[in-house]
N, C-alpha and C positions, 0 to 999 in steps of 0.2 A: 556473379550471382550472390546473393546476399540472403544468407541464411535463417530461418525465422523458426523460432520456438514458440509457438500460442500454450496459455495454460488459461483454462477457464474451464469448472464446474458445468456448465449448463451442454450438453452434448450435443446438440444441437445447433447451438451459435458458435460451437467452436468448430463443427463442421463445416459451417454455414461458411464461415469467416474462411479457414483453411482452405475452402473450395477457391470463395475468392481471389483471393491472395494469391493462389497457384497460378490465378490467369493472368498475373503480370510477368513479363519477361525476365524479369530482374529479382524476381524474388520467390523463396524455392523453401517452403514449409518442412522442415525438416524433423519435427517433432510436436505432438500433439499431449497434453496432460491434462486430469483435471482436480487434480489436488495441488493444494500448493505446496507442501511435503514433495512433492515430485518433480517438484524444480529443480532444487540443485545438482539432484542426482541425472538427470535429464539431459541438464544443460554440462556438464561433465562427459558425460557420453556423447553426446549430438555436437560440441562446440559450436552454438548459435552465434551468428554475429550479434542480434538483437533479439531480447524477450520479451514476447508480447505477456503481461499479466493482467488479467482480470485482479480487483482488487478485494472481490467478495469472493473466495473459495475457502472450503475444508480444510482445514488439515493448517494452514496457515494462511493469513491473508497476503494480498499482494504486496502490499506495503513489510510487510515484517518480511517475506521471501528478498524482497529487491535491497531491502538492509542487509538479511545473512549476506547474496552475491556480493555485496559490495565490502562486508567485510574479509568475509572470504577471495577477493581480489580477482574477482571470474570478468574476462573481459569482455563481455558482449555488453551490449549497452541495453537499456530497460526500457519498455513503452509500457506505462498503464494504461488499461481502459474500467473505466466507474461510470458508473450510471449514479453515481452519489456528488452532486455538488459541494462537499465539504470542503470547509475553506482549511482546514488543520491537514487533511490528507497533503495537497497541495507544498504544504511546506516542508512535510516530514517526507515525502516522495524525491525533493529537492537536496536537503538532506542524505540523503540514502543514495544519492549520483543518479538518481532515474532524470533521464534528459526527455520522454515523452510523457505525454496524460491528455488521452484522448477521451472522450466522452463517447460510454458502449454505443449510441443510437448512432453514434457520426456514419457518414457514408466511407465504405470500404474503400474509396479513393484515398479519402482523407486521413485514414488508419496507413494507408500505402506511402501517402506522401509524407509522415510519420515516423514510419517505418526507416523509409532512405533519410532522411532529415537527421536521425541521432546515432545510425549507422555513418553515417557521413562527421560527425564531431559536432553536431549542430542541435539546437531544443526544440520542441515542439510540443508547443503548451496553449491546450480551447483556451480561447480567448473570454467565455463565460466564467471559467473554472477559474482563469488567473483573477479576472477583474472580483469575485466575491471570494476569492483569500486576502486580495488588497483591500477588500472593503470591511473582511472580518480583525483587523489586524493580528496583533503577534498573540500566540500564545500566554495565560497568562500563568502557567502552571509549573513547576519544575522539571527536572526531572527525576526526580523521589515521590513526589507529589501525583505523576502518569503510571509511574512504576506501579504505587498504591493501588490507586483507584483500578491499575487495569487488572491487580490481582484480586480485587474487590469483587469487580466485573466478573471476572471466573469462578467468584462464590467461596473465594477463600478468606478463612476465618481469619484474625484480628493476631490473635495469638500465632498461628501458622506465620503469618506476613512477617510479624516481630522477630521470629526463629530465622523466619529464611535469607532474612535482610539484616540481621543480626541488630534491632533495636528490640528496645522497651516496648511494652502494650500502651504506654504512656504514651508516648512518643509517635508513635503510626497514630494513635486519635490525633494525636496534634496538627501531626501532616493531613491526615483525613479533614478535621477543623478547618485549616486553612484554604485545602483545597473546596471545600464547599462555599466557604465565605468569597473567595475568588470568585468561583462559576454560579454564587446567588441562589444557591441550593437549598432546601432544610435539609435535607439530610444526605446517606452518601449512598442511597440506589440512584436516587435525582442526578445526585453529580458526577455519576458513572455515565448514567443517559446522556448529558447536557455534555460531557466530554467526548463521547461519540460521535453525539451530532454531530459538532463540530470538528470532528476528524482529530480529536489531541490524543486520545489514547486509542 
């Protein structure tokens, strides 16, 4: 039996899904959450083989929770599900040891087949999802440059960033700078936006 964690926000289709999933023989829903904040602790308590995450919840997204697990060295293996075609999610998902990325619409079979596929030692990656990360290429950003902008994103001020990261107020513009001229921005709400989309921060 092969044990399954779902965490997703929307209460319904983590029901909906749960339901599912119960009715195969092989795989046995052992914990339901819908904050991302409530992973780790979750998956500590329940020892899932595999954790299914949504990638858009509260509290933390799927992508920053399947990082903590992995730094944290929690052995269950990660399946995402996004309803977001970004091609940056995709790589930083890869990144982070997550061996699934399913797309939320797919059919419950294909979430199943999924499921045993990275429990098993093996990936299972939509094949729409991979072909437009191959087709966005690599990132073009640092990683001080994602750091910024994603503390930007959170509405934090210039000066605070400088403090927290221990540089100049000089220095974070300059990163800001770069990073906008990078992502073809005027300025750095655009290229917080335009890094999103694209799944880098």
């Amino acid at each position: 039996m092969i044990r399954v964690l779902l965490a997703d926000d929307e209460h319904l289709i983590r029901g909906a899904v749960a339901a599912l999933l119960g009715l195969e023989p092989d795989l046995e829903v052992v914990a339901e959450v819908g904050r991302g904040d409530e992973v780790p602790p979750a998956v500590a308590a329940h020892a899932p083989d595999v954790a299914v995450l949504d990638i858009d919840m509260p509290g933390a997204d799927g992508l920053t929770v399947a990082e903590r697990l992995h730094e944290a060295g929690a052995t269950c293996a990660v399946c995402i599900l996004t309803s977001f075609g970004r091609p940056g999610y995709l790589r930083r998902a890869m990144a982070a040891g997550v061996r699934g990325f399913v797309a939320k619409d797919a059919p419950t079979e294909e979430l199943a087949t999924a499921i045993r596929k990275v429990h098993n030692g093996g990936r299972y990656l939509d094949a729409e999802l991979a072909a437009s990360a191959m087709a966005a290429g690599d990132n073009p950003l640092t990683a001080r440059e994602r750091e910024i902008l994603r503390l930007i994103g959170a509405g934090t001020e210039t000066s605070r960033i400088a403090a927290l990261l221990n540089l100049s107020e000089g220095t974070v513009r300059n990163y800001l700078s770069t990073a906008m001229t990078k992502l073809g921005q005027p300025n750095r709400v655009a290229a917080v936006q335009a890094a999103r989309e694209m799944g880098w921060v």
